[in-house]
C-alpha positions in Angstrom: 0.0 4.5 17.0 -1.9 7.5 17.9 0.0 9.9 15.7 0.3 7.3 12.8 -3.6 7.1 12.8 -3.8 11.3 12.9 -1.4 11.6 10.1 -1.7 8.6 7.9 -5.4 7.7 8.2 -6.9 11.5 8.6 -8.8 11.3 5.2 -10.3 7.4 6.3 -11.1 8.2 9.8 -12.9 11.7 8.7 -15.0 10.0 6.5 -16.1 7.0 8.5 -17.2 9.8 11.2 -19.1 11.7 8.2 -20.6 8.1 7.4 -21.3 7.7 10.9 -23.0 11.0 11.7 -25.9 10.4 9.1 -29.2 9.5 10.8 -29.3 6.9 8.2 -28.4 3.0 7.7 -24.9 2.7 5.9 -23.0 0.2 4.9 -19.0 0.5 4.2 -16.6 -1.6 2.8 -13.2 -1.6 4.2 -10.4 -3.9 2.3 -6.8 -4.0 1.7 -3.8 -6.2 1.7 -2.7 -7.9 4.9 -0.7 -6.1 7.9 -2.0 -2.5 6.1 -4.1 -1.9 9.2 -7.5 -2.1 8.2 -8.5 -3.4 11.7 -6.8 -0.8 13.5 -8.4 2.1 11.7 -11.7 0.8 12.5 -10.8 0.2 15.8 -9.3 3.8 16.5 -13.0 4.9 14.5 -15.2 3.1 16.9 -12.7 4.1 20.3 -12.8 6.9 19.5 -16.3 8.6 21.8 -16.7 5.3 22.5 -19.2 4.3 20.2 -21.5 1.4 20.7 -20.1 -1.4 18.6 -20.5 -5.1 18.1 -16.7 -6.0 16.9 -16.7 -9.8 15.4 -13.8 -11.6 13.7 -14.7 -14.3 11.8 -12.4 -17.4 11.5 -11.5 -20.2 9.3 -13.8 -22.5 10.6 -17.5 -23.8 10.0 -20.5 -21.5 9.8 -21.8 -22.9 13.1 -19.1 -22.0 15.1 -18.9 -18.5 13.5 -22.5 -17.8 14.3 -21.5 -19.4 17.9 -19.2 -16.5 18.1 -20.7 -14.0 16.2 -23.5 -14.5 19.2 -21.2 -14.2 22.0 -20.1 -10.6 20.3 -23.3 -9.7 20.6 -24.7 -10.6 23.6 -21.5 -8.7 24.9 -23.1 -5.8 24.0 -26.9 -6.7 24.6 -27.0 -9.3 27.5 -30.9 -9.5 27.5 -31.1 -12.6 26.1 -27.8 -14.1 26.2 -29.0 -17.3 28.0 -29.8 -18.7 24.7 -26.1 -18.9 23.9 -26.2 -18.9 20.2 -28.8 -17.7 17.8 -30.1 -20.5 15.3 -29.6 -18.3 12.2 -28.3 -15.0 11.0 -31.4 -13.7 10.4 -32.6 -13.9 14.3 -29.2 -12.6 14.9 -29.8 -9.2 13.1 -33.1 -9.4 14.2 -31.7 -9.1 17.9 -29.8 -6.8 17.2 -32.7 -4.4 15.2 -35.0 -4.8 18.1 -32.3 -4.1 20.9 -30.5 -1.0 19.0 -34.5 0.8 19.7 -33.5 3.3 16.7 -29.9 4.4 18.0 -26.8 4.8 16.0 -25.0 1.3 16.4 -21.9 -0.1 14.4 -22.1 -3.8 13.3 -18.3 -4.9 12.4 -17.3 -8.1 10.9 -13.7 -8.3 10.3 -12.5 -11.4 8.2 -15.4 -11.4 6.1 -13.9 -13.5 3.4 -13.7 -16.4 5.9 -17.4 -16.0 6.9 -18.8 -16.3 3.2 -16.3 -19.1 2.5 -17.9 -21.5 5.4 -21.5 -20.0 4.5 -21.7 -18.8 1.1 -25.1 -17.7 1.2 -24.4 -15.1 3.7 -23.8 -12.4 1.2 -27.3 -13.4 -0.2 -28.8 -13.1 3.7 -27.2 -9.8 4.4 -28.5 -8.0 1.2 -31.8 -9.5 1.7 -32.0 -8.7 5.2 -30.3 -4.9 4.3 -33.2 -4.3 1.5 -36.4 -5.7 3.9 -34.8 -4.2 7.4 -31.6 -2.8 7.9 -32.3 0.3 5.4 -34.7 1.2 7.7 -32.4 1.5 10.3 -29.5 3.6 12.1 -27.4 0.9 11.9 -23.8 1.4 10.4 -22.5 -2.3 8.9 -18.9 -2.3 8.5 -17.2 -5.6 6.2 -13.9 -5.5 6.4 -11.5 -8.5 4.3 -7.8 -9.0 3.1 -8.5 -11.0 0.8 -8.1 -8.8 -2.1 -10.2 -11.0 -4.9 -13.1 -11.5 -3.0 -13.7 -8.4 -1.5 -13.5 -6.5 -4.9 -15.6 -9.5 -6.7 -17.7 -11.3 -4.0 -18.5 -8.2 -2.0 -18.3 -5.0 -4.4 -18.2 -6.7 -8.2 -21.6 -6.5 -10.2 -22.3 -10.1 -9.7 -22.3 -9.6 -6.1 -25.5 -10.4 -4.2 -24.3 -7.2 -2.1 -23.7 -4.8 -5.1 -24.8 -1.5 -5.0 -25.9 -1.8 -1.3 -22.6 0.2 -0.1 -22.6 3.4 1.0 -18.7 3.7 0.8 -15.8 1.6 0.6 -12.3 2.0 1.1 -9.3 -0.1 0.1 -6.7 0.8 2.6 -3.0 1.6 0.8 -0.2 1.4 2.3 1.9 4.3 3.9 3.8 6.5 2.1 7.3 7.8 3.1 6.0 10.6 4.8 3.5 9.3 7.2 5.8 6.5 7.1 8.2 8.4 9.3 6.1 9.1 12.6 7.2 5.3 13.7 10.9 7.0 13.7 10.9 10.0 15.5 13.8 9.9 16.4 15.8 8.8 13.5 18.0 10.7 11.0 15.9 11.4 7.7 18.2 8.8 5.8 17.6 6.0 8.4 13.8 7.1 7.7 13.7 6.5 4.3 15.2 3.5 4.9 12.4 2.5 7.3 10.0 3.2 4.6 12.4 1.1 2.0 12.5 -1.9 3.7 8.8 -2.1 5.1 6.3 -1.0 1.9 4.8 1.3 4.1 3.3 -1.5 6.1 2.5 -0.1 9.4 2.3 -3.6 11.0 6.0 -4.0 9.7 7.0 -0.3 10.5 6.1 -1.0 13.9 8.0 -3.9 14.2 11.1 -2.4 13.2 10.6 1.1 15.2 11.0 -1.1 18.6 14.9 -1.9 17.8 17.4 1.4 19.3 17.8 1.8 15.6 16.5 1.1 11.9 19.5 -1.4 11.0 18.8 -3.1 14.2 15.5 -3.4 13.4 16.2 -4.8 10.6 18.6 -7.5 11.6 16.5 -8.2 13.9 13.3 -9.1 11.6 14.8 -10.6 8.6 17.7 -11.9 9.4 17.4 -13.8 12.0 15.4 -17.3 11.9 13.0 -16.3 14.6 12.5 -13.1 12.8 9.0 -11.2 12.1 10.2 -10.9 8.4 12.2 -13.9 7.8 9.4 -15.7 6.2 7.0 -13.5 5.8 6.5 -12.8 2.0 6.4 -16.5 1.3 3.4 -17.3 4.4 1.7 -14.1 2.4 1.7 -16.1 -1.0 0.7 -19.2 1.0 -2.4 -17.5 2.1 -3.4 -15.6 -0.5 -2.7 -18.0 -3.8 -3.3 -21.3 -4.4 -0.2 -22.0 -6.3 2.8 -20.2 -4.0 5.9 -22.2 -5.9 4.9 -20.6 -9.3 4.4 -16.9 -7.5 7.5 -17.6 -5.9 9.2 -18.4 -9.1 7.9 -15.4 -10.9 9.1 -12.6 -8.2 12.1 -14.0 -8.0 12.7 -14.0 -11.5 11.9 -10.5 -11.8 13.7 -9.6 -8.7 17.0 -11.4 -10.8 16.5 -8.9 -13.9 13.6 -10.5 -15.8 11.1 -7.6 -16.8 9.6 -8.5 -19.6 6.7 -11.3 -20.2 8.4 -13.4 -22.3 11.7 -13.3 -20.3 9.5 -14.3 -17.4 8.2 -16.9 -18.9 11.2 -18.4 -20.0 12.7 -18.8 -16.0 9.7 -20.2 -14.7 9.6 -22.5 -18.1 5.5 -21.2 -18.2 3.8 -20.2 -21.0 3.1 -16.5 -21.3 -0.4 -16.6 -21.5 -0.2 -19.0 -18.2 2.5 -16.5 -16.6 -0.1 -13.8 -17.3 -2.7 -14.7 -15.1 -0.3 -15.2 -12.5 1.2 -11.9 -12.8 -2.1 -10.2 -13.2 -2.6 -11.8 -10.0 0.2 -10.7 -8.1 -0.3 -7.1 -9.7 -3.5 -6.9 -7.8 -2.0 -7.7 -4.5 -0.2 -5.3 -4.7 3.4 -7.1 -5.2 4.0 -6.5 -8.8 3.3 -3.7 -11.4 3.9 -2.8 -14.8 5.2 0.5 -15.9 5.0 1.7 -19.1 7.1 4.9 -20.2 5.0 8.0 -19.8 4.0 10.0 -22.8 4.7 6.5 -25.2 2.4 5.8 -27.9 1.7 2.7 -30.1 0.7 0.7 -27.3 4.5 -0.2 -25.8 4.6 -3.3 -23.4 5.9 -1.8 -20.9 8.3 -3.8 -18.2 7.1 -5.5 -14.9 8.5 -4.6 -11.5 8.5 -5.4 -8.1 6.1 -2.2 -6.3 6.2 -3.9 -3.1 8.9 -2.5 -1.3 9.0 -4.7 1.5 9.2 -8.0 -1.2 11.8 -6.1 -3.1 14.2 -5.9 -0.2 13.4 -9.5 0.8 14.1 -11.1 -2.7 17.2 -9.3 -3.1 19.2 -9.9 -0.1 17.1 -12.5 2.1 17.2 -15.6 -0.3 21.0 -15.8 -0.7 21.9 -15.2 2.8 19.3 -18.0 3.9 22.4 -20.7 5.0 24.3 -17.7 7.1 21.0 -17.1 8.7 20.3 -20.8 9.6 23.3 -20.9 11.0 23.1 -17.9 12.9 26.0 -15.8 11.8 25.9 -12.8 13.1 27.0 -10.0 10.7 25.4 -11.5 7.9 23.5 -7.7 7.3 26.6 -5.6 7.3 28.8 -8.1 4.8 25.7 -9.0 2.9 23.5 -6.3 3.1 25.1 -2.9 3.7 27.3 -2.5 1.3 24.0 -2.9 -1.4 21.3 -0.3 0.7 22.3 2.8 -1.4 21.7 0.5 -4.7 18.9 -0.6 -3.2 17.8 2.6 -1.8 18.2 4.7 -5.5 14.4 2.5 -6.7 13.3 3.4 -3.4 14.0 7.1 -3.9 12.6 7.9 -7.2 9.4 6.3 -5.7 9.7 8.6 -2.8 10.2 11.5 -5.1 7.2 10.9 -6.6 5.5 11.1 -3.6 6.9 14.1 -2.8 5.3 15.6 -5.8 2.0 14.4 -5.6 1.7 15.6 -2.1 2.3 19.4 -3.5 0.2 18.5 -6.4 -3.0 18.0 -4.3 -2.6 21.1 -1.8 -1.9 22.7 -5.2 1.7 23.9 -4.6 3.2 23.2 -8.1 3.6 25.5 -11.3 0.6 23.5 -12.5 -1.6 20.8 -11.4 -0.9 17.8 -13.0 -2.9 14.7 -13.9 0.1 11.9 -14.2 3.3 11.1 -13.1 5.6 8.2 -14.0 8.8 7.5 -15.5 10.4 7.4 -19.0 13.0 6.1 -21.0 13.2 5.0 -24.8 15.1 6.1 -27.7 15.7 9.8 -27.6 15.0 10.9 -31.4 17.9 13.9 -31.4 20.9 12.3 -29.7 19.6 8.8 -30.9 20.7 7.0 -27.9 18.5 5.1 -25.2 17.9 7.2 -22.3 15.8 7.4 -19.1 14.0 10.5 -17.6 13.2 9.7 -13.5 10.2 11.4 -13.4 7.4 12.9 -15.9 4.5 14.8 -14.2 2.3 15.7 -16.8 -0.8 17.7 -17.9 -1.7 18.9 -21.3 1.3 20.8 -22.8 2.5 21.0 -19.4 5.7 19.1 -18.2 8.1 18.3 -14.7 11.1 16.7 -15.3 12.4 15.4 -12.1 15.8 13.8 -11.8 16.9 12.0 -8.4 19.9 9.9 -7.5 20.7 8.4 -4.1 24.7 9.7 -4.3 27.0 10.6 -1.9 28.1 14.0 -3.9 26.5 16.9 -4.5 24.5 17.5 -7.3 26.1 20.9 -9.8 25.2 22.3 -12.9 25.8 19.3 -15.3 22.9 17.6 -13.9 20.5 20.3 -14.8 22.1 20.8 -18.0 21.6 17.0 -18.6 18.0 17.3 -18.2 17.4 20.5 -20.2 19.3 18.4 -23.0 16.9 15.3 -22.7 13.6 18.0 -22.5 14.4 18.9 -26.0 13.0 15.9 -27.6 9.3 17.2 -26.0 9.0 20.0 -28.5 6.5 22.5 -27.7 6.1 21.7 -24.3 6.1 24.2 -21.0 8.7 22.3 -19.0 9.3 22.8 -14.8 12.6 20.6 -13.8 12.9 19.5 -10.2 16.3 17.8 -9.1 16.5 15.7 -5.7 19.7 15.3 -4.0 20.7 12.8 -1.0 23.8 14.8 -0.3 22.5 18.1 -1.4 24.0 21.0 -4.3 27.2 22.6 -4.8 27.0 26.5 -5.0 26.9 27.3 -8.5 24.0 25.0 -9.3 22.3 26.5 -6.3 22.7 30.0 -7.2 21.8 29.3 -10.8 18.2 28.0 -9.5 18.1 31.1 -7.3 18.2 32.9 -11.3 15.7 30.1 -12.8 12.2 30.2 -12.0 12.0 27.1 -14.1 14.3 24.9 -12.0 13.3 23.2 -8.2 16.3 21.8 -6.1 14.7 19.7 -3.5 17.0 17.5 -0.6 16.5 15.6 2.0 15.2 18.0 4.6 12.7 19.1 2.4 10.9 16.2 1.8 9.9 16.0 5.4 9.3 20.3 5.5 5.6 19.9 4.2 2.6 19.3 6.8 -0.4 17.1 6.8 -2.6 16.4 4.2 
């Protein structure tokens, strides 16, 4: 977990320690969707020198047993008075906890803070008041951390927020991407490491899971198909916690994961309205589980199409939901007749998405023709051959242009391909155009000696996806 912390969660953990290292009070906001590993970057931050550190969780439960254990947390860490057993307010809490800090640097974490503000809702109200009279005079760092994406964005950052504009800095953890992704397979073949990624959202609670099998397929027999495992249920507990209505949610990824992508095909499985479907996609979009993509470069305000981003739900709605009576019942090789025969159709969504990463992770150490400011997909009507047609990927910036294409195949990529693309870059006249093509299975000679001649053209495989360091 170490190396997943050095690699993935560098730019959070060098930050925190900047925060830290001010002789100041500060106050940092840590959120992000469930399993993403908020709690263990905080907790690799604060073990690391062994800072002081008064580490609560809250819990769904009343307000007088959280300030019960909110106590016990800190008289763990300042025994002087812990004879009283509790503190009979917040306010004498922190005030404890000012008067035995003497000036030092000390962190104050409260994980779970959505559950604290829902059993005492005027705790947002206490803490700012008590930040603006006390704590800014303090070297006290206060560290909120929540899941719950709504609340922390509106309760705990939004303008309406008693606690607005008292934050130093905040940080809403991501996911992994396929690169950092990787460190929980060392061992593993670069295609078994991609499928990691694939099947897991970059979720380092779920990579972890799945990096204890001997191998990636193992690991994931072992945690979605099989009744007692990890991943069997676990995108339908997520709705359960997060939304009040889980059926409807339910209804509307799986209608998209079925070939639904548009709002009022949507609408029409889940027999909803579309301005009632709406809100409950808007919803879901920021979770994190859906998005809509519109095609890059489009004008006249197109619709766009909705999606499944979350990898992990992706993989579950396609292949976990019809195989639910083989897995009740046990049967054994339910991944390789069900599931197998699919991953590289599966996979080819997956790989686009990687290839995109790929490219912003050059864009940002600045290792591109040009640096550019958007990237996305695009397909639509092409004006010269007049046929509908798709470009993988569209990095763009100003009259500059990459073309990517990228297909998970088991042949090699030759010069067709690339003349494919240079015929679908004609419709973006007057454009300085870079093409990159990604191969699984790599290039035959002739296209591989032409790019040798083209200064224009980028042939990327597997290998080289993983032959760039850390951020």
């Amino acid at each position: 977990m170490a190396t997943f912390l050095d690699s993935g969660r560098i730019f959070e953990l060098r930050s925190l320690e900047k925060l830290y290292n001010r002789d100041e009070f500060t106050f940092a906001v840590v959120y992000g969707r469930r399993r993403v590993g908020k709690t263990s970057l905080i907790s690799e931050f604060i073990n690391r020198d062994n800072k002081k550190a008064i580490r609560f969780t809250a819990t769904e439960n009343t307000s007088t047993v959280n300030l019960e254990n909110f106590s016990q947390s800190v008289f763990s860490v300042f025994p002087k008075f812990s004879s009283l057993g509790r503190f009979p307010s917040w306010e004498s809490a922190f005030d404890y906890i000012v008067e035995q800090s003497e000036g030092r640097k000390l962190i104050v974490f409260i994980d779970e803070y959505p559950y604290l503000a829902k059993a005492q809702p005027s705790i947002s109200s206490e803490i700012q008041r008590y930040i603006d009279l006390v704590l800014q005079d303090t070297n006290i760092m206060l560290i909120l951390c929540g899941s719950s994406m709504s609340f922390m964005e509106n309760q705990v950052l939004g303008y309406q927020s008693p606690l607005y504009g008292r934050r130093t800095a905040q940080y809403k953890i991501k996911p992994l991407d396929y690169y950092d992704s990787a460190e929980f397979f060392m061992n593993a073949s670069i295609e078994d490491k991609l499928l990691g990624y694939a099947v897991t959202g970059g979720i380092p609670q779920y990579l972890n899971t799945i990096s204890k099998s001997p191998t990636v397929e193992e690991g994931i027999k072992d945690a979605f198909f099989s009744k007692d495992g990890f991943l069997y249920e676990e995108p339908q507990n997520l709705l359960k916690q997060e939304l009040r209505e889980p059926a409807m949610y339910n209804a509307i990824i799986t209608a998209i994961a079925n070939g639904a992508t548009k709002m009022n095909e949507i609408a029409l499985k889940v027999n909803e309205k579309d301005n009632k479907v709406a809100t409950y996609i808007k919803n879901l979009i920021d979770l994190g589980i859906l998005e809509k993509n519109v095609p890059m470069l489009s004008k006249g305000g197109r619709s766009g199409i909705y999606r499944i981003k979350d990898n992990m739900y992706r993989f579950w709605y396609r292949f976990v939901p019809g195989a639910f009576t083989l897995i009740d019942n046990r049967y054994e090789h339910t991944y390789e007749e069900k599931v197998r025969p699919f991953v590289n159709d599966f996979m080819g969504h997956v790989f686009e998405d990687v290839c995109m990463q790929y490219l912003t992770r050059l864009n940002v150490k600045d290792r591109l023709p040009f640096l550019f400011t958007d990237i996305g997909k695009w397909w639509g009507g092409n004006p010269i051959t007049k046929k509908e047609t798709e470009i993988d990927i569209i990095a763009s910036s100003g009259d500059k242009l990459i073309l990517g294409e990228c297909k998970w195949r088991n042949k090699k990529f030759g010069p067709d391909t690339y003349k494919g693309l240079k015929e679908r870059a004609a419709m973006f006249i007057d454009k300085d155009i870079h093409f990159f093509i990604f191969s699984r299975s790599g290039f035959t000679v002739s296209l591989t000696e032409e790019a040798e001649k083209d200064d224009r053209l980028t042939l990327v495989g597997l290998n080289d996806l993983f032959n760039i360091s850390f951020p």
